[in-house]
C-alpha positions in Angstrom: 44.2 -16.4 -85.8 45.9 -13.2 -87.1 42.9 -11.1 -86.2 42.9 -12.9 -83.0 46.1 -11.6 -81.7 44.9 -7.9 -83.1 41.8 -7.9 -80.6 43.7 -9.4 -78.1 46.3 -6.4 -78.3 43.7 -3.7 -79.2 41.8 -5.2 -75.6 45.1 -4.0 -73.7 45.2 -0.6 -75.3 41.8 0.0 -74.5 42.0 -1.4 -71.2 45.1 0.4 -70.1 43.2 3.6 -70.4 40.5 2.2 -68.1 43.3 0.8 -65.7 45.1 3.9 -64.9 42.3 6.0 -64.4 40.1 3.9 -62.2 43.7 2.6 -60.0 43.7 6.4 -59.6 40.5 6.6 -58.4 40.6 3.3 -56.5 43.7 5.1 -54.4 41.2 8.1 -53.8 38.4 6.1 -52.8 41.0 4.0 -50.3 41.6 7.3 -48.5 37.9 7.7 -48.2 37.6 10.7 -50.9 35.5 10.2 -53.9 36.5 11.8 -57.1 33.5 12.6 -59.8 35.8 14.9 -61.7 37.6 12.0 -63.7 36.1 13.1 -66.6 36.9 16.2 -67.1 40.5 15.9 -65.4 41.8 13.1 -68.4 39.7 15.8 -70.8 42.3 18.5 -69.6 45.1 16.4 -69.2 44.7 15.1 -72.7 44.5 18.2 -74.0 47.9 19.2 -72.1 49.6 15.7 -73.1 48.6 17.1 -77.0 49.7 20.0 -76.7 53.3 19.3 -75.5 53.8 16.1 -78.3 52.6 18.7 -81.0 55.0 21.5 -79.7 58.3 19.0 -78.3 57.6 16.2 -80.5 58.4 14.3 -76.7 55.5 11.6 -75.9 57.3 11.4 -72.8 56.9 15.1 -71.8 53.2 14.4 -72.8 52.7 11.8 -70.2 54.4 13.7 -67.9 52.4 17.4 -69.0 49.1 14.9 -68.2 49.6 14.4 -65.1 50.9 17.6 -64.3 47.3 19.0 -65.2 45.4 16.1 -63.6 47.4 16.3 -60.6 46.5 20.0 -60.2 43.2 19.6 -60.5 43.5 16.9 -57.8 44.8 18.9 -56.2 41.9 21.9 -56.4 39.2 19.4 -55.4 41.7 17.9 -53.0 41.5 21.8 -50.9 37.7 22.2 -51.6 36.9 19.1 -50.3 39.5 18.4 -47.5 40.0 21.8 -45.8 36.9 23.5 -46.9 34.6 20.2 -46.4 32.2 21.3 -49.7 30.6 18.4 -50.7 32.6 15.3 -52.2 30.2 14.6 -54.8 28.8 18.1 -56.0 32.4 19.3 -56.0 33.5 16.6 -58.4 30.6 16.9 -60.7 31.6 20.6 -61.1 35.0 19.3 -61.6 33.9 17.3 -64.1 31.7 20.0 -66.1 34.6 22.5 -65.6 37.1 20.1 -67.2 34.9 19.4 -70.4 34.0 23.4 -71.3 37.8 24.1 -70.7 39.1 21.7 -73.0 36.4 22.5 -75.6 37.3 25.8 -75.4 41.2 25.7 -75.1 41.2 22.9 -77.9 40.0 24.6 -80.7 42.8 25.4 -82.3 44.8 21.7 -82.2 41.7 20.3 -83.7 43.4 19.8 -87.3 47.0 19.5 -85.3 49.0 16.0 -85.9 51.6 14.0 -83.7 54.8 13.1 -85.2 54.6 9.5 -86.5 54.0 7.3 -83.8 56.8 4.9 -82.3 56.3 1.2 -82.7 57.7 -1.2 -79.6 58.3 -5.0 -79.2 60.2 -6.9 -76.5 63.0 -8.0 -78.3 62.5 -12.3 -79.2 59.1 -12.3 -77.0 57.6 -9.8 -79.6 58.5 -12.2 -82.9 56.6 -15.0 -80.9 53.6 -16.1 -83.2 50.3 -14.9 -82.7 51.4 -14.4 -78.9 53.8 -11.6 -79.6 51.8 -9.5 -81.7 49.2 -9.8 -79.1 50.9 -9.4 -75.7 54.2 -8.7 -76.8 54.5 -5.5 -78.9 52.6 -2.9 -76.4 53.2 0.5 -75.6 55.5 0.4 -72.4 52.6 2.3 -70.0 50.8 -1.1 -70.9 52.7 -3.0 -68.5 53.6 -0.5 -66.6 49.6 -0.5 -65.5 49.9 -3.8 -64.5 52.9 -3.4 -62.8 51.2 -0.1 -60.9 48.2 -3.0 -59.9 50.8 -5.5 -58.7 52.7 -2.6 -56.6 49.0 -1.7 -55.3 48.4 -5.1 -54.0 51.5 -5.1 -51.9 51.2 -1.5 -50.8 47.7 -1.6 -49.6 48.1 -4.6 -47.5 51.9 -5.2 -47.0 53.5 -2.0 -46.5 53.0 0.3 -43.4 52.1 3.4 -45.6 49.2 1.7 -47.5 47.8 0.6 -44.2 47.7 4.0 -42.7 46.1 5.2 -46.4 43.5 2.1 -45.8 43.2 3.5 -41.9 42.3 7.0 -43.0 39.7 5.5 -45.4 38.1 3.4 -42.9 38.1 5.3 -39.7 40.1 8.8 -39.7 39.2 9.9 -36.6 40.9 6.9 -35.1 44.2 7.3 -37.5 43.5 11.6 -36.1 43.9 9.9 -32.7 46.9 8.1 -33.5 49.0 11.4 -34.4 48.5 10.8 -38.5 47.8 13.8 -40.0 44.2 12.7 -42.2 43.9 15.8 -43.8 47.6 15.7 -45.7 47.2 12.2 -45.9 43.9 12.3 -48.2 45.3 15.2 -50.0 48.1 13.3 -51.0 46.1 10.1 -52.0 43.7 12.9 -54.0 46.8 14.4 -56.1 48.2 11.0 -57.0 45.0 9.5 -58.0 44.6 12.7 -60.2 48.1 12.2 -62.0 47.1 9.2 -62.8 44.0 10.2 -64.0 46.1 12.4 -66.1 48.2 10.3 -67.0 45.3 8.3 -68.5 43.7 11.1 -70.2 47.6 11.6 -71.8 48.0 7.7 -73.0 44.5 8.4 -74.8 45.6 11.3 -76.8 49.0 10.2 -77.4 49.3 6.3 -78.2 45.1 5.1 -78.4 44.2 8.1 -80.5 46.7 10.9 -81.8 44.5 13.7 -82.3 42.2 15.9 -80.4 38.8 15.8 -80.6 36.3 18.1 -78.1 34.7 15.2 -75.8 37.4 12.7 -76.8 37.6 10.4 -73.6 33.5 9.7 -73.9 32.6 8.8 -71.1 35.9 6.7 -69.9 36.1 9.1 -66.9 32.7 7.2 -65.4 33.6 4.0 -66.7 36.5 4.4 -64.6 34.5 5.3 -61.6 32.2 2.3 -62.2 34.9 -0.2 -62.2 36.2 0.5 -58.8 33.1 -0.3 -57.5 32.9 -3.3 -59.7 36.1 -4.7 -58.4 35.6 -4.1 -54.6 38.3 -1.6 -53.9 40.9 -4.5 -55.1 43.6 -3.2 -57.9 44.2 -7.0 -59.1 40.1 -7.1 -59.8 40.0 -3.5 -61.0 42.9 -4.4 -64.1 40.4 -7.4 -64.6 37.4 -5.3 -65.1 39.9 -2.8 -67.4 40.4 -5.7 -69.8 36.8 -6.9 -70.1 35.8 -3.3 -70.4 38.7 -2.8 -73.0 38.0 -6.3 -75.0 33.9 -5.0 -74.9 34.5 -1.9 -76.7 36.7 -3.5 -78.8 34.7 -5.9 -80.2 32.6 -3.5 -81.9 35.7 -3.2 -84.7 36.2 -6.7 -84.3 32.7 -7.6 -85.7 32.6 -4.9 -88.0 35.9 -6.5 -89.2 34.4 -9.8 -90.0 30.9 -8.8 -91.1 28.7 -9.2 -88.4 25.3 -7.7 -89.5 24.8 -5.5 -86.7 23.9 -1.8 -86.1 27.1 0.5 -85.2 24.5 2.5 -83.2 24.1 -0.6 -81.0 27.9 -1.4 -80.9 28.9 1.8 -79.8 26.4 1.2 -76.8 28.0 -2.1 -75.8 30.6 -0.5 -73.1 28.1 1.5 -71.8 25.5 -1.2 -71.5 28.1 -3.3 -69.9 29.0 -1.0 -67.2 25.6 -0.9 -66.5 24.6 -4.2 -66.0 27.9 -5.4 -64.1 26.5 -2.2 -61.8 22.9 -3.7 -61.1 24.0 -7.3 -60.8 26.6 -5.8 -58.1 24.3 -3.8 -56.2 21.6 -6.5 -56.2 24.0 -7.5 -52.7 24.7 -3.9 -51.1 25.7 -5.9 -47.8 28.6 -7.2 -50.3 29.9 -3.7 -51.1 29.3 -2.4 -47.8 31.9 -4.6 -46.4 34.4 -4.0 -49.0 33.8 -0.4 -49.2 35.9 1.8 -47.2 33.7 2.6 -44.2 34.4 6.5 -44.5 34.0 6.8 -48.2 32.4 10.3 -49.2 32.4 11.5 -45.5 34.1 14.7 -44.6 36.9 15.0 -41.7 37.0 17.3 -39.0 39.7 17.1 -36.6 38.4 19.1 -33.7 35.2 17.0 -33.9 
């Protein structure tokens, strides 16, 4: 039961990663931007999240140094593909390849660094519950702060005036232009606060998943991210969901390593992977499905005199 309780709690670790990023994206994408660049912004940010642990000993002022550096970079693709209309896709990509030679290159020097011992946490009484504490009871704080950020989404997409004008820009901007909302600011602030997320992300990696920096280190978690928006329809309660089942997927590779299931690493390594990619073909089997859940200006550019 003990080992249970450890892939239970090993699922949310994983999956909080895959939350944060792809809630960040889901608030892009609600605004009608789409952000390829998700890689390479939670490479950078993890690389700035390191860098601050190793040189203030504060995991705090990592997570906040990640989305710093993932909210600027928002914030660069925000202006090249708001004001300057470049394309939403090819601009991201570059994002994306930018973000992975820059933290290769700016890394190489904290490969061999350590992180101060790492803190442990339990909710007092809850956390000394058996099997059920050690499982859900004894995560990092950010864990439930994730699902908190979902819960808040849910409310302040379709309860609160602000997340309807967001979902208003993403559907139709040149109506929410006619209505005296300013699109353009609008986006670019659903861009930067998807990307500090993002960030912030790329920052929980480094610091609480895996405390050390590796060149390539989030593998792929950036796309995986991207995926599961689509997966979950644009809803954050469906995107924390898919998190979890994409979390508990890639940790069952240890999990059957740990009780010696005769099966080839090089397969279970692919698991995730091959995961995202069937959820992604069974989805799109039914495009009228996604096309009315998608927001109906996703990937289009704005122009206000038009």
């Amino acid at each position: 039961m003990d080992s249970y309780a450890l892939l239970i709690a090993a699922t949310l670790n994983a999956g909080t990663i895959l939350a944060l990023a792809a809630l960040g994206l889901l608030i892009n994408e609600k605004a009608g931007v789409v952000n390829l660049g998700a890689e390479g912004i939670m490479l950078c940010a993890a690389l700035a999240g390191f860098v601050t642990v190793v040189h203030t000993g504060s995991d705090w002022l990592g997570f906040a140094a990640g989305m710093a550096a993932g909210a600027l970079m928002a914030a660069v693709l925000g202006v090249l593909v708001i004001w300057l209309n470049t394309n939403q896709y090819a601009a991201g990509l570059a994002l994306s390849l930018f973000g992975g030679g820059f933290s290769a290159f700016a890394g190489i020097k904290y490969v061999q660094e350590k992180l101060p011992e790492r803190p442990h946490f339990s909710i007092p009484v809850l956390g000394d519950i058996p099997v059920l504490g050690p499982a859900l009871f004894r995560q990092h704080p950010l864990v439930y702060v994730a699902i908190a950020l979902a819960v808040f989404l849910v409310w302040f997409l379709w309860r609160s005036r602000l997340g309807l004008v967001l979902r208003s820009v993403g559907e139709s901007p040149e109506s929410a232009h006619a209505l005296g909302y300013r699109v353009r600011w609008i986006r670019f602030a659903a861009v930067v606060a998807g990307g500090s997320l993002c960030g912030l992300a790329g920052a929980y990696l480094i610091v609480v998943y895996t405390p050390l920096w590796v060149e390539g280190m989030v593998a792929g978690r950036g796309w995986i991210a991207l995926a599961l928006t689509t997966f979950a329809t644009w809803r954050p309660a469906r995107v924390l969901l898919g998190a979890y089942l994409f979390g508990g997927v890639t940790m069952l590779q240890f999990h059957l390593q740990g009780v010696g299931v005769e099966v080839a690493t090089q397969f279970l390594a692919m698991l995730p992977y091959i995961a995202t990619i069937a959820v992604l073909a069974l989805i799109s089997r039914n495009p009228a499905w996604i096309r009315a859940n998608m927001p109906a200006s996703l990937g289009r550019p704005f122009y206000p005199g038009s």
